[in-house]
C-alpha positions in Angstrom: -19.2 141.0 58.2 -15.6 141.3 59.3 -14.8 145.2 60.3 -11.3 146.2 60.5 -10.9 147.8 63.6 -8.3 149.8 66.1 -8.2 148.4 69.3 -6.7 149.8 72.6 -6.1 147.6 75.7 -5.3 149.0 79.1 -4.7 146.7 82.1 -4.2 147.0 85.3 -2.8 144.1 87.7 -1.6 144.2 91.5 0.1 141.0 92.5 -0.7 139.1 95.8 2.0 141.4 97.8 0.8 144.8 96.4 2.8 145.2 93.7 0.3 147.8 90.9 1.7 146.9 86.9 0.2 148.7 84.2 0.5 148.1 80.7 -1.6 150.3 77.6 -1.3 149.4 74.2 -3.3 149.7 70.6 -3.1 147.2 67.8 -5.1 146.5 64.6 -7.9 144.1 64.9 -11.2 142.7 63.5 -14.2 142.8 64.6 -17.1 140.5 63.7 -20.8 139.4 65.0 -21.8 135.6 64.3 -24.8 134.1 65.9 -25.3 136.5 68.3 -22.2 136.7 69.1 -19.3 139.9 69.5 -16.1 138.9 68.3 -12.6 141.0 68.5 -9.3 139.5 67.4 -6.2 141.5 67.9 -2.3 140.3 68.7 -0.6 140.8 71.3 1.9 143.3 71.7 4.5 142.1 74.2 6.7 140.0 72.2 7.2 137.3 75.3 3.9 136.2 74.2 3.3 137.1 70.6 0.3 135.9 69.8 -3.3 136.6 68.5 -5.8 137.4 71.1 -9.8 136.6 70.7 -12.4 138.0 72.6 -15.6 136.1 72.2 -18.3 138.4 74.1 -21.7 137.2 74.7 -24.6 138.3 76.6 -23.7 135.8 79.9 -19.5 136.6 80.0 -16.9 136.8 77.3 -14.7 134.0 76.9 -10.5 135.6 76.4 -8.1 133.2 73.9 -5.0 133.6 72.8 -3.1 131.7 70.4 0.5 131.5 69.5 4.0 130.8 72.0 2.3 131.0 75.3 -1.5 130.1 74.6 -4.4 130.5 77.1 -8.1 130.1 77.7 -10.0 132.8 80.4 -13.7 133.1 80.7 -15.6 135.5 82.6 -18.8 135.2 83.5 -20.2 138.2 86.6 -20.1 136.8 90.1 -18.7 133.2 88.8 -15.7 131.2 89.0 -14.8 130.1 86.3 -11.9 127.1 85.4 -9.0 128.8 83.0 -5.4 127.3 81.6 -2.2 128.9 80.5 0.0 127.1 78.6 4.1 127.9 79.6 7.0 126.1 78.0 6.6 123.6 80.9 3.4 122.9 81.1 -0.2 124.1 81.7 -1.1 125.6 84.7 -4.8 125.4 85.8 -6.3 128.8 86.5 -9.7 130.1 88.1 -11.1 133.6 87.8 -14.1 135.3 89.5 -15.1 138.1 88.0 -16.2 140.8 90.1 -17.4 142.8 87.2 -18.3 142.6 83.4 -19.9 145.6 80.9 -19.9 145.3 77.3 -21.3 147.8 74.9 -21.1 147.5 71.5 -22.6 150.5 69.0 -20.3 152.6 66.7 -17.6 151.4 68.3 -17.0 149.1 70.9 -15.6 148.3 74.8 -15.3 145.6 77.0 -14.7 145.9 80.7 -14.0 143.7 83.7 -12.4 143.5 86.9 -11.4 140.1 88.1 -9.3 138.1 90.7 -7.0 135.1 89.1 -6.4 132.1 91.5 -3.4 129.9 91.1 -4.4 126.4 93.3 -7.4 128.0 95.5 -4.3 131.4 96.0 -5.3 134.3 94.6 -2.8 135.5 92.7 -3.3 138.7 90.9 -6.3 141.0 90.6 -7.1 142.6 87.3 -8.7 145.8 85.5 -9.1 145.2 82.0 -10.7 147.8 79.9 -10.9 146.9 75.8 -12.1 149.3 73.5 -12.3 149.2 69.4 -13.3 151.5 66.5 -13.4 151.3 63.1 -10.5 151.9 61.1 -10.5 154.8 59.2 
């Protein structure tokens, strides 16, 4: 059964050199269990990448999609590195994360939250705190 939902993003990234960007957002979304499995689908709020997001959460890591102008593909699984692409106007660029940490919790409402490193060609590139969180509409 397909709940609409509100969902509020907040990450945080510091680049290789230091450099701390923070971006918080909420957006209507849907929220959905299938087989076991948690799934939130929201869209994107920056227009440079307007596009739908999916979170696909499981019990061994969440897998992140988006769809639309600049598509991509992230998994995280705890204490693994995981293979990743991101599609840019000139091509796709092979990505790796390791997830340093994963919690999901899903009851009333819901949140998903994870701390990773993303590696560009064996360089990391960019360390990340992502914290997802949904509620019904109401």
């Amino acid at each position: 059964m397909k709940r609409l939902v509100t969902v509020s993003i907040c990450s945080e990234q510091t680049d290789a050199e230091g450099t701390c960007d923070r971006v918080e957002y909420t957006a209507p979304g849907e929220y959905t269990t299938k087989d076991g499995k948690h799934y939130l689908t929201y869209r994107e709020m920056d227009e440079a990448l307007s596009g739908q997001v999916t979170l696909k959460m499981e019990e061994s890591g969440v897998t992140m999609m988006r769809h639309g102008k600049l598509p991509a593909r992230l998994q995280f699984l705890p204490n693994e590195r995981c293979s990743g692409v991101y599609h840019t106007p000139y091509g796709a660029l092979n990505l790796v994360t390791f997830t340093h940490t994963l919690r999901c919790r899903f009851e009333e409402s819901g949140e998903m939250r994870t701390k990773y490193t993303l590696f560009m060609e064996d360089d990391p590139v960019m360390h990340t705190t992502l914290r997802v969180c949904w509620e019904e509409r109401k």
